[in-house]
N, C-alpha and C positions, 0 to 999 in steps of 0.2 A: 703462698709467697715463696719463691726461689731462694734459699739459701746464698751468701755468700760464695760457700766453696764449692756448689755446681754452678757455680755463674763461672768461674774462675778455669774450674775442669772444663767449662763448654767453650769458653775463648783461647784456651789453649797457655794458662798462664802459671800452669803450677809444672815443675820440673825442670825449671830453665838451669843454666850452669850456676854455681854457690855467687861467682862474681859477678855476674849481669845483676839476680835475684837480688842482692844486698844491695843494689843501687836504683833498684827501678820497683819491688813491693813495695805496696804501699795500703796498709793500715786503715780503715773510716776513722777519718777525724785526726790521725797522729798524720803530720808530718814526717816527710823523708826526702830526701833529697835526689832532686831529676835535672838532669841533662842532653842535650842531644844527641852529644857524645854518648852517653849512655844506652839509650833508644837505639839508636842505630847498632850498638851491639846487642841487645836486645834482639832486633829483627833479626841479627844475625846469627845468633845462638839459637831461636828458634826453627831457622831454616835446616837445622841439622837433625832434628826431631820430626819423625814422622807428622804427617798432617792428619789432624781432625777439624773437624769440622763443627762450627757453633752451632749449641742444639738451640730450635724455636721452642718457644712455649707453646704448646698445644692450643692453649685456651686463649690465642690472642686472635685465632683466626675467625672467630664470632666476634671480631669488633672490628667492624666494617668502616666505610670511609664517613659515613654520616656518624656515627658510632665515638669513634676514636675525634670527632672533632666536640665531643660533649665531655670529653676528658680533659683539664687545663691543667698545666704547671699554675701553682700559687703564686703568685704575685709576690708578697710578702717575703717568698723564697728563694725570691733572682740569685744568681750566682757571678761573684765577679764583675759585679758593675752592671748586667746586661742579659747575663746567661739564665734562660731557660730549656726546660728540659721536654723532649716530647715523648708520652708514654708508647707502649710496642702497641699494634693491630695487626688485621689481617695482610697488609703491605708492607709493614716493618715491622715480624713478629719475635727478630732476633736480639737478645739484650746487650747492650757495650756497657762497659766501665768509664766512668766519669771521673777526671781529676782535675782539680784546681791547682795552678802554680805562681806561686810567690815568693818575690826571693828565692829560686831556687830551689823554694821546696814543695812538692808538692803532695796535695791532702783528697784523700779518696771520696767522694759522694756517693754513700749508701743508697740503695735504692729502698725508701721507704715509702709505703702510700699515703700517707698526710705530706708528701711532697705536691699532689698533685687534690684537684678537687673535682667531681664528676656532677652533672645533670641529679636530680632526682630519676630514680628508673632506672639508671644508668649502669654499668657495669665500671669496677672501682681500676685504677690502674694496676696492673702486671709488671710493670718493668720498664728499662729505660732502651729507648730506642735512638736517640740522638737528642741533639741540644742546634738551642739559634741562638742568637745575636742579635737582642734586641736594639731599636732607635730611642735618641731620648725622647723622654717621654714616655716609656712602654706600650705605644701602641699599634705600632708597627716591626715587624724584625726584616734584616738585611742582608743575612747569612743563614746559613742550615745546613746542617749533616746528619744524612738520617739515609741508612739501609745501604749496603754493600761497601762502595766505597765513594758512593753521591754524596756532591754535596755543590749546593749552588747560591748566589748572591742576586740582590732585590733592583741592581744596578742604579743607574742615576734617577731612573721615574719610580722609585717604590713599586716596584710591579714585577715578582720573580718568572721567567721564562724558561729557557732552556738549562739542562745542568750540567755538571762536569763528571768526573771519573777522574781517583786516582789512578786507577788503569786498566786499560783494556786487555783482554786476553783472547785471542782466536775467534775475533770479532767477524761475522763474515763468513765462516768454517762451519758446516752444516751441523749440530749436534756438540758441537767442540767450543762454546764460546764457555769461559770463565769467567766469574764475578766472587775474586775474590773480596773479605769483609777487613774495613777497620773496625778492629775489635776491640779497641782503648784509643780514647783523648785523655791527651793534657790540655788545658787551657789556661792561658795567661794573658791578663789584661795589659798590653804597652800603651793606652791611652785612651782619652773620652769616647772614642768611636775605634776603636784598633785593635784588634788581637792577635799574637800569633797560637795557632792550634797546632798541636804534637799529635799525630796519629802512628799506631801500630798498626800493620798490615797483614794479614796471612792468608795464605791461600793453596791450594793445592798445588802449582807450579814457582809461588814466590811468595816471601816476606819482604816486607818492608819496613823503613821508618821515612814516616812524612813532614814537614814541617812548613806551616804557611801561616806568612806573616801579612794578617789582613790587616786594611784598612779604608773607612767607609769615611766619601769627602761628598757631603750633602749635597745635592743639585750635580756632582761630576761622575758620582759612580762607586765603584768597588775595585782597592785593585790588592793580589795578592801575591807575592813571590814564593814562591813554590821550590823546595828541595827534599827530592824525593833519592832514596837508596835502598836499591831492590835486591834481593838475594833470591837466584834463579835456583829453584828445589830440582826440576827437570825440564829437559829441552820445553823451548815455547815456540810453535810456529809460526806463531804472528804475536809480537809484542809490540800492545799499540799506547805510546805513550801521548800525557794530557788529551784524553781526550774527551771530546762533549757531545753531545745526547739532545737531539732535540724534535722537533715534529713540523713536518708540513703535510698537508693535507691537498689544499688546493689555491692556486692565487689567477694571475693573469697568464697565466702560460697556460693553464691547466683545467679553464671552464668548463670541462664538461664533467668534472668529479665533482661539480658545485651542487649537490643535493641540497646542501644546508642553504637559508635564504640569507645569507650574509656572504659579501662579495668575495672573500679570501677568511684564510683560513690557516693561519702556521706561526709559529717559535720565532721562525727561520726563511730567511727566501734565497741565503746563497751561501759559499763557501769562497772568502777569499782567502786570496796566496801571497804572500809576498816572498820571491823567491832569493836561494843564494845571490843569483845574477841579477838582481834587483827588478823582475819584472815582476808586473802586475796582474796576477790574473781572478777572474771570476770566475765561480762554475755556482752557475742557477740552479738551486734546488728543483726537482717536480717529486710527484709520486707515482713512482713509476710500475707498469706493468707487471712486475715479476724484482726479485732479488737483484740488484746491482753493485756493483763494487768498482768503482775509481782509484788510479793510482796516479800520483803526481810527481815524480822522480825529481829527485832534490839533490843538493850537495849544501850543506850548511845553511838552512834556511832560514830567513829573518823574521818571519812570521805568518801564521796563519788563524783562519776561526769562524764559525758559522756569525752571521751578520744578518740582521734585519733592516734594511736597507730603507724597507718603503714604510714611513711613518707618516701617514696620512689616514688619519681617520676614517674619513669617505670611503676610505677602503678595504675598509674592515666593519665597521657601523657595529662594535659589540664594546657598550658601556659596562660589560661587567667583566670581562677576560681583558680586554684592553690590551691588543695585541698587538697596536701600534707604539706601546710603551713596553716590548720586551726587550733586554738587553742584549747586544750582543756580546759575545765572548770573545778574546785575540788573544793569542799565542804567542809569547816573543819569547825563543831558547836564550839562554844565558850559556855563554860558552859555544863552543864550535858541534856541533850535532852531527857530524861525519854526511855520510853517505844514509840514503836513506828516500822515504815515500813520506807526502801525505796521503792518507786516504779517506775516501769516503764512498759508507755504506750505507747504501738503503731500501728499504722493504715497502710492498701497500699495505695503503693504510684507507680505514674507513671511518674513521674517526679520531676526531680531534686530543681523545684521552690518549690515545697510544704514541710516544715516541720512535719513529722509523728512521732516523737521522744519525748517523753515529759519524765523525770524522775523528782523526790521530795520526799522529805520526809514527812509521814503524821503520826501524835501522834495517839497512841491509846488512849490517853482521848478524846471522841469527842467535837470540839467547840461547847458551848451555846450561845447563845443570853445574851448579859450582860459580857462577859467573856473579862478579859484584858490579852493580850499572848503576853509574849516577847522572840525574837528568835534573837539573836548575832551568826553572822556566818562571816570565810573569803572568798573569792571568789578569787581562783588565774588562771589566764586565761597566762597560757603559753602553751611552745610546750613540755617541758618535764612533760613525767608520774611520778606522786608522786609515784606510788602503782608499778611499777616496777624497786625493789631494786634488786642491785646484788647477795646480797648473796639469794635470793629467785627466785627461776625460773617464768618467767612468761610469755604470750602466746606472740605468734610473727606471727603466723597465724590459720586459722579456717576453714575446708574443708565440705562441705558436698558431695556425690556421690551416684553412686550405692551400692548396700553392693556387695558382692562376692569378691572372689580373681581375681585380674587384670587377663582377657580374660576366664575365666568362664562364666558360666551362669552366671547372675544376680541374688541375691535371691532374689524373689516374699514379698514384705509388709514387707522390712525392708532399710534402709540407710546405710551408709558409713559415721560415723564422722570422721574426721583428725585434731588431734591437734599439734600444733606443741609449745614447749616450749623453753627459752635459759634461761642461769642464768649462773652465777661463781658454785653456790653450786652441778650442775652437771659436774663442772671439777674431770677429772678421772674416770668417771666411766663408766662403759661398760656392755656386753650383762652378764658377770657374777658378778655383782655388786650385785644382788639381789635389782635392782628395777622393781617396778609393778607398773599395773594403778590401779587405785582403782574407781570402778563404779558402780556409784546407781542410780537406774531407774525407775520413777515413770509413769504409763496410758504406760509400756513394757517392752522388757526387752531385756539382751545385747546375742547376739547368739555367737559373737566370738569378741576378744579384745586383743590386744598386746602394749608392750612398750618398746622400745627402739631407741639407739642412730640414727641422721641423718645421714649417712655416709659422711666425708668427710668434717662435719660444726661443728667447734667450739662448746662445751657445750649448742648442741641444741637434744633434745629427743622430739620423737614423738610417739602421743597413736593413735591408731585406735583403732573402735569398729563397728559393727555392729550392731544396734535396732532395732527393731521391736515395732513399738509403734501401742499401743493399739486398739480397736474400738473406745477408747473415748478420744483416741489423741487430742493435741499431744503427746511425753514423752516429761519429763521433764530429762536431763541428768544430773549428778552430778559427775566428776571427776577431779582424781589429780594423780602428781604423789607419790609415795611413797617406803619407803626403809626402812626397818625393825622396823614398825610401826610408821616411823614417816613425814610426811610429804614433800618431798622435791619442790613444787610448789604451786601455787597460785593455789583454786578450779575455774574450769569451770562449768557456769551452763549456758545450753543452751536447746531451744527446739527443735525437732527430730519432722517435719511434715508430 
């Protein structure tokens, strides 16, 4: 069993300055008193001390994912109305400190193994690796943090999906990504389903103190407000704040990665925007070819967040992942966010375990060393899309193909995009309405494009186009629809391989 005071040496928590220390140690079992105030000089006192790094326990990497789930926190020994605790394994083999907060003061949870109860045969628990937030009842949980600085909620369908990040670091940068660790919570119950959690941060380029005040409304979702304060140890070349983690493999754009015999396959099907200048826009997930990296140039934006759009069973046909019931995530800054990108990054992938999906937002002031950043953001993890209102048309599917007209030849070095849109604001109108699509094409160009109504479906319009994307492909697509010069749908921006 790991000692105390190497758990303590490994998270980085003994040497801090006399004034932080006297406000922020904290004793198994005794009471001391915690604040945020506190915390955040914490991280900050920390950021002046060289970085180490939390050591794994050796013996956690023999407990593998089958393994580690014959390991349960006791029942008996919920914490805080809800809170259980999940021991280390081979994918979370690093241990955190646990505290509980009441009234202001908060009381350390020892790691001890009659905390937890194992399988016969089994291998006994090692150590703490994070904690959830159970539903009433105990038989489902809603929240979880567990390994680096993840941690994700169950959203409005009970059914956890894609997860978040305290923060991104060099996301994208060959060799160079960081994942720095929260290496202590505090947890505090604000009510029968709410917590807010206090997390500490450290990492090779930045400390932090985190604080997010959750709270889960049955049947609507998860939503969390988020204040985070980072202290930049050394320059960061890409600091990617809030941002989330998720997987697509393959859907309707993308049938010929369909090895698996179930129609689609992902977290996630798109990344919406909602920008400073209050447009709307989409960018359809695929899996793409090789490494890619999108950038969406912002000034003060009003939100963003990977979205699962298409919740339709048939479409997925998998009663046990139920991918039709993953949440999506939305991003809404608090306060003005200057100048700055969203981005989004992504890798192939050939299966459905692996996460390829990263988006965030990164400032165009680069962080320094020395540099104190505070970013206030909410975090609403349900099933409905914020970014598709009714009075604006917005996508409902995304095709790629061959180009040519159905039973032609094919044209040689060009695609087939197919959008398909619905909205209120296209009720009534038809093939002489005078709507167009409107398309702009960057590394090609469009050889033939059309727009109109679906036959036979409710105020849904569809664009096709034909591209031809360049030798130094991909293109980059940029379209909407439009009606005497004025927008009547949400832009599509997609790439053309």
């Amino acid at each position: 069993m790991i000692g105390r005071r190497e758990v303590m040496t490994a998270l980085g928590l003994l040497g801090v300055l006399p004034q932080a220390a006297a406000a922020m140690r904290t004793a198994p079992g005794k009471a001391t008193p915690f604040s945020w105030e506190a915390l955040q000089q914490r991280a900050a006192t920390l950021a002046t001390r060289p970085y180490s790094a939390p050591a794994k326990v050796a013996a956690a990497a023999a407990i593998d994912y089958d393994k580690v789930g014959s390991i349960r926190f006791r029942a008996d020994k919920t914490l805080a109305g809800g809170i259980r605790l999940f021991p280390l394994g081979r994918y979370a083999p690093t241990p955190v400190a646990i505290n509980v907060v009441e009234g202001g003061q908060a009381r350390r949870i020892d790691f001890a193994r009659d905390l937890f109860e194992a399988e016969e045969g089994h291998a006994a628990a090692l150590g703490i690796a994070g904690f959830r937030a159970m539903a009433p009842g105990g038989t489902s949980d809603w929240m979880a943090f567990q390994g680096a600085s993840y941690f994700r909620t169950a959203g409005a369908q009970d059914q956890y999906g894609l997860s978040a990040r305290g923060l991104a670091i060099n996301t994208g940068l060959p060799g160079r990504e960081e994942f720095p660790d929260f290496t202590e919570f505090w947890i505090e119950r604000t009510g029968a389903d709410a917590y807010t959690i206090y997390a500490l941060m450290d990492g090779a380029s930045v400390t932090g103190a985190y604080r997010f005040e959750s709270r889960h409304v049955a049947g609507a979702g998860v939503e969390q407000r988020v204040s985070s304060v980072l202290n930049v140890r050394r320059d960061i070349e890409r600091l990617g704040i809030a941002p989330a983690t998720s997987m697509f493999w393959y859907g309707e754009g993308n049938r010929a990665a369909a090895v698996d015999w179930r129609p689609e396959i992902h977290d996630s099907d798109g990344l919406a925007l909602l920008t400073g200048a209050g447009e709307r826009i989409w960018r359809p997930l695929n899996n793409p070819p090789h490494e890619t990296l999108d950038s969406f140039a912002d000034q003060a934006p009003k939100g963003f967040g990977l979205i699962q759009r298409d919740r339709n069973f048939d479409h997925y046909q998998d009663d046990g992942a139920f991918y039709d019931r993953r949440p999506n995530l939305w991003v809404q800054p608090q306060g003005d966010w200057g100048q700055g990108a969203v981005m989004l990054y992504a890798f192939p992938t050939n299966s459905e375990t692996v996460d390829n999906i990263v988006s965030f937002w990164t400032p165009a002031a680069p962080a320094k060393a020395g540099q104190r950043l505070q970013f206030d953001y909410t975090l609403s993890w349900r099933s409905t899309d914020p970014t598709a209102v009714a009075s604006a048309a917005h996508v409902v599917d995304c095709w790629q193909g061959i180009a040519g007209r159905p039973g032609a030849e094919p044209v040689k070095g060009a695609r087939k995009l197919v959008v398909d849109f619905l909205g209120d604001g296209l009720a009534g109108l038809d093939r002489q309405s005078g709507v167009t699509p409107k398309i702009d094409v960057v590394r090609g160009k469009v050889l033939a494009s059309a727009a109109y109504p679906v036959v036979g479906q409710k105020n849904r319009w569809r664009i096709t186009a034909d591209i031809a994307p360049d030798a130094q492909g991909p293109a980059d697509v940029r379209l909407f629809l439009t009606r005497g010069g004025r927008a009547l749908s949400e832009t599509v921006l997609t790439p053309i391989f």
